[in-house]
C-alpha positions in Angstrom: 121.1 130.3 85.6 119.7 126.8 85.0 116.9 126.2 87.1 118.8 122.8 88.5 121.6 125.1 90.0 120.2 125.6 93.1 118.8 121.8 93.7 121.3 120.0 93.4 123.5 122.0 95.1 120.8 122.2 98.0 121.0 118.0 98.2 124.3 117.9 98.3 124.7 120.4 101.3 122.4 118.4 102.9 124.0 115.0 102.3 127.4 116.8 103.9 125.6 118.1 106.3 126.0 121.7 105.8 123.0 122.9 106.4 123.8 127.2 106.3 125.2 126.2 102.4 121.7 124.3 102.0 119.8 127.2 103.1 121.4 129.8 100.8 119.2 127.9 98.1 115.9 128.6 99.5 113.6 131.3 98.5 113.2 134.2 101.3 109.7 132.9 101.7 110.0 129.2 100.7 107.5 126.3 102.7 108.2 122.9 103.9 105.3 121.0 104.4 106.7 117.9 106.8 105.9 114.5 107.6 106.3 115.5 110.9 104.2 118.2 111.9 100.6 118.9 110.4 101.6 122.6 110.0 103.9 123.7 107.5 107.2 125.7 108.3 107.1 129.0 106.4 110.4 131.6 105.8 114.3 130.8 104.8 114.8 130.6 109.0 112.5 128.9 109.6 112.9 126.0 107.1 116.5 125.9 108.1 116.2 125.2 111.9 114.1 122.6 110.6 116.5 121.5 108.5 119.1 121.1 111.2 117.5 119.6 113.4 116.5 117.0 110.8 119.8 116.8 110.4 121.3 116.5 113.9 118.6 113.7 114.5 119.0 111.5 110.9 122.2 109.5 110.6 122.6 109.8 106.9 120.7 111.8 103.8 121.3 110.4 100.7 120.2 111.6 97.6 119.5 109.1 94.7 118.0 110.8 91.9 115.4 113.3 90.6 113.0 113.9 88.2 112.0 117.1 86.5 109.1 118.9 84.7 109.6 122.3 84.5 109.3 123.9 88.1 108.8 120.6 89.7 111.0 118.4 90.9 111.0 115.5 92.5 113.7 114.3 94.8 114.2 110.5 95.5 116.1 110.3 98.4 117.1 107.5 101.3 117.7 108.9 105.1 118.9 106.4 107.8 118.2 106.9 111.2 119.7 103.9 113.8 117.9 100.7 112.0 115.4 102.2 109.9 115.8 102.7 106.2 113.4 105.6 105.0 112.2 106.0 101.2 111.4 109.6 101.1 110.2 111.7 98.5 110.4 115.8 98.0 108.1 117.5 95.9 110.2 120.8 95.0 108.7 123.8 93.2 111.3 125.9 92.2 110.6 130.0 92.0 112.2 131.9 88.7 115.6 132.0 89.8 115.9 128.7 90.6 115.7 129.0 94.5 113.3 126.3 96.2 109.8 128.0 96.9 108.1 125.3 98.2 108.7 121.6 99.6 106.2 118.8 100.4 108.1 115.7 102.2 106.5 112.4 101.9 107.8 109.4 103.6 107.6 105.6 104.2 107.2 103.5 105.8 105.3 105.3 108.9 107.2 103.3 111.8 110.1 104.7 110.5 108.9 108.2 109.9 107.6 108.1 114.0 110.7 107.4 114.9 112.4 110.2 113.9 109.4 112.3 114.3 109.5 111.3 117.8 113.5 112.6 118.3 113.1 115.1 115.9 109.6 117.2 117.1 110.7 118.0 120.8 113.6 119.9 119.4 111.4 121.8 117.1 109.3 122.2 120.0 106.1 120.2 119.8 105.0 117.1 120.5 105.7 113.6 119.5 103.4 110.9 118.1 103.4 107.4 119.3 102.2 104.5 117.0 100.4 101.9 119.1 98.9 98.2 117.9 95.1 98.4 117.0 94.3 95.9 119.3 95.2 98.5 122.2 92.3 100.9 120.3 89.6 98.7 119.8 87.4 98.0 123.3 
């Protein structure tokens, strides 16, 4: 099986929202290292709850394109969440058979990426950041 067989099929499950399809292209013991939480999510179950709720919070995940050497891939994607447009980026290693081992999400721009952190993070259970003005920091 080409390595791109479980990748693109993985984006497009996301992008219809199907996230139990999206999962079945995830290593057993794959990692998602998030925007959204310092720690990263480790395990197929894991990473999927995640990935539902991501998608139960965004209002559309649209993938655009990717680029490929060997193993690594990455993902250019756009997700919409009320007004915000967000540029995101997925760095995908993919294992032997193809299944994603490990992904680190990078996003802009950081209002944006607070604002669905801050819907998204209670219902993974933790807490939410705020961005507030440097003049409220500075004494």
């Amino acid at each position: 099986m080409p390595i791109e067989d479980h990748l693109t099929p993985f984006l497009e499950a996301m992008h219809e929202g199907d996230v139990a399809r999206a999962s079945e292209h995830l290593s057993e013991t794959v990692e998602l290292n998030s925007p959204i939480l310092p720690t990263p999510f480790k395990g197929r179950t894991s990473v999927a709850a995640v990935l539902g709720a991501l998608l139960s919070t965004v209002d559309a995940f649209e993938p655009k394109m990717m680029m490929r050497d060997g193993t690594d891939v990455i993902a250019v994607l756009t997700i919409r969440f009320e007004d915000y447009v967000i540029d995101a980026f997925d760095h995908v290693r993919l294992g032997e058979d193809g299944r994603i081992e490990t992904m680190t999400i990078a996003w802009r721009p950081l209002p944006a990426v607070v604002a669905v952190q801050q819907q998204l993070v209670p219902k993974l259970g933790g807490k939410a950041m705020q961005l507030v003005p440097l003049e409220q920091l500075a004494p």
